[in-house]
C-alpha positions as CSV (number, residue, x, y, z in Angstrom):
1,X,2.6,3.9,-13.2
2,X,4.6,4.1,-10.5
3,X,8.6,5.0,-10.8
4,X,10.8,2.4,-10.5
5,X,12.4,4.1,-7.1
6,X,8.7,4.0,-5.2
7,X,8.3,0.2,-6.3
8,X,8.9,-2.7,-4.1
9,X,10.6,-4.5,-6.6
10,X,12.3,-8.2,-5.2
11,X,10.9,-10.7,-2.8
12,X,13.2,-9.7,-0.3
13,X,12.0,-6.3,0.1
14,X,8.7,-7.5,0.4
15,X,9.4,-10.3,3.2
16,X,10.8,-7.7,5.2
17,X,7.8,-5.3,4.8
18,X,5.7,-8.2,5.9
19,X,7.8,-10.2,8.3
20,X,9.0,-6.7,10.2
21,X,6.3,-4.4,9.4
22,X,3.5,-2.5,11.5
23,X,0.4,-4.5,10.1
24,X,-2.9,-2.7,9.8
25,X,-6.1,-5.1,9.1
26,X,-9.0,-3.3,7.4
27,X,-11.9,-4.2,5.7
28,X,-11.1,-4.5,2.2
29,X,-7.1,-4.9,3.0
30,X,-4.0,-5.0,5.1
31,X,-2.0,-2.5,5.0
32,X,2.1,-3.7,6.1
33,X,4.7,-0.5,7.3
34,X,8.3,-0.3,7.1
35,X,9.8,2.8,8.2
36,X,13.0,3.6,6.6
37,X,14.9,7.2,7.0
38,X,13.1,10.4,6.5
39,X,13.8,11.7,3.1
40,X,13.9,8.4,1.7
41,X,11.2,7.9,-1.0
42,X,8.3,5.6,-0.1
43,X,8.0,2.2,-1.8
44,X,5.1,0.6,-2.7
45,X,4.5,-3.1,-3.3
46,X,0.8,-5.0,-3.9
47,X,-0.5,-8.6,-3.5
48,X,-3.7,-9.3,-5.3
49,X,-4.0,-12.9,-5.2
50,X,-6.8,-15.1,-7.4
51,X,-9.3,-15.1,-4.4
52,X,-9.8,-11.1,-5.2
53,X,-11.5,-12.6,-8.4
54,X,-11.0,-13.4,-12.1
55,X,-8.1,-11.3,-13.7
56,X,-10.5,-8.5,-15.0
57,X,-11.1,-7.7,-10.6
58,X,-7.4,-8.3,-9.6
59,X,-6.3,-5.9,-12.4
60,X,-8.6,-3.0,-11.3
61,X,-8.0,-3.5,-8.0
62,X,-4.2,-3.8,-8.2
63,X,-4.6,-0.3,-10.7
64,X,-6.9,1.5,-7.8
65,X,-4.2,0.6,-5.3
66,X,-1.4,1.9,-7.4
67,X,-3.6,5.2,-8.1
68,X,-4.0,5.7,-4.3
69,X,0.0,5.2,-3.9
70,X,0.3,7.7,-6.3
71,X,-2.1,10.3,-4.6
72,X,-0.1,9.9,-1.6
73,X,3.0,10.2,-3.2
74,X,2.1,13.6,-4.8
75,X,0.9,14.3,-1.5
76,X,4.5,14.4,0.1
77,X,4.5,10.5,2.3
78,X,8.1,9.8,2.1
79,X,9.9,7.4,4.4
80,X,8.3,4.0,4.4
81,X,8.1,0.8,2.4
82,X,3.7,-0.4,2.1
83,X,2.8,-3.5,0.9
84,X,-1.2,-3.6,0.1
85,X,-2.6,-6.6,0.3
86,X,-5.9,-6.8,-0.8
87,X,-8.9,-9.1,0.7
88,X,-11.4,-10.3,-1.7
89,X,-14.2,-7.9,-0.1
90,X,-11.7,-5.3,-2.0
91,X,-13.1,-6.3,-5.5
92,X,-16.7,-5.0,-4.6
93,X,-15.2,-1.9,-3.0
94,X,-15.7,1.3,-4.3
95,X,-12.7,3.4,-5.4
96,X,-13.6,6.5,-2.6
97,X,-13.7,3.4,-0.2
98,X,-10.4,1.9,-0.4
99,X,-9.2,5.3,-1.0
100,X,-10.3,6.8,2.2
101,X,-9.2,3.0,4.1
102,X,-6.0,3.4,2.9
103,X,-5.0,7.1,3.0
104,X,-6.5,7.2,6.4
105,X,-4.0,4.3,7.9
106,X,-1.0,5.4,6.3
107,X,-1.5,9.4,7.3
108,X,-2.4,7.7,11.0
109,X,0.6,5.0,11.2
110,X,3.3,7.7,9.3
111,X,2.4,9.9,12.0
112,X,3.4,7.4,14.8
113,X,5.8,5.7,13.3
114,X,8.0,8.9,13.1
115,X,7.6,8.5,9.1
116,X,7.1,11.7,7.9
117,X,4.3,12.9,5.4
C-alpha cells in the first residue's frame, strides 16, 4: 500500500491532475502529469472503472498499478502528481507490460517536464 503522502486522496486533486495535466495515451492506459516542486513526494491516484471488467479484473489491475507506483517510488520519482487511468485492454495485460508502458512514460515525461527522478 501506498503511504497516505504519495496518495491522491480528494477529487480535487484529481481534477487538477486531469484538467491541467500532461496526458500520455498508451495502449492499456493514460497516463495524466502534474508537476509540482522538486523535492516534493510524488502522488499517485488510479481510475479503474467497471468497463476494465468484473471486480475480480479491476482489483488486480488497480493492485498492479499501485505495485508499479511503488517501484517507481523506491526508485527516487519525486515531484509529480499521476493519475492512471486504466483502458479495458489493461485487464488482459501482462504485469511486465503495463510495467514497462508505465515506467517508460513517467521516466520520459519526468525528464521533460523538469520533474526530477
Amino acid at each position: 500500500m501506498l503511504a497516505r503522502a504519495n496518495r491522491l486522496i480528494t477529487a480535487d486533486d484529481y481534477r487538477a491532475v486531469l484538467r491541467k495535466g500532461r496526458r500520455n495515451a498508451l495502449p492499456h492506459s493514460v497516463v495524466s502529469l502534474l508537476g509540482r516542486q522538486t523535492g516534493d513526494p510524488a502522488r499517485f491516484g488510479f481510475i479503474v472503472t467497471k468497463k476494465v471488467g468484473n471486480a475480480v479484473k479491476r482489483n488486480l489491475v488497480r493492485r498492479r498499478m499501485k505495485a508499479i507506483a511503488w517501484e517507481l517510488l523506491d526508485g527516487g520519482f519525486t515531484g509529480a502528481d499521476v493519475v492512471v487511468r486504466a483502458l479495458p485492454t489493461s485487464a488482459e495485460a501482462g504485469w511486465s507490460t503495463l510495467r514497462t508502458e508505465i515506467s517508460s512514460v513517467l521516466g520520459g515525461t519526468a525528464m521533460n517536464e523538469g520533474v526530477s527522478r
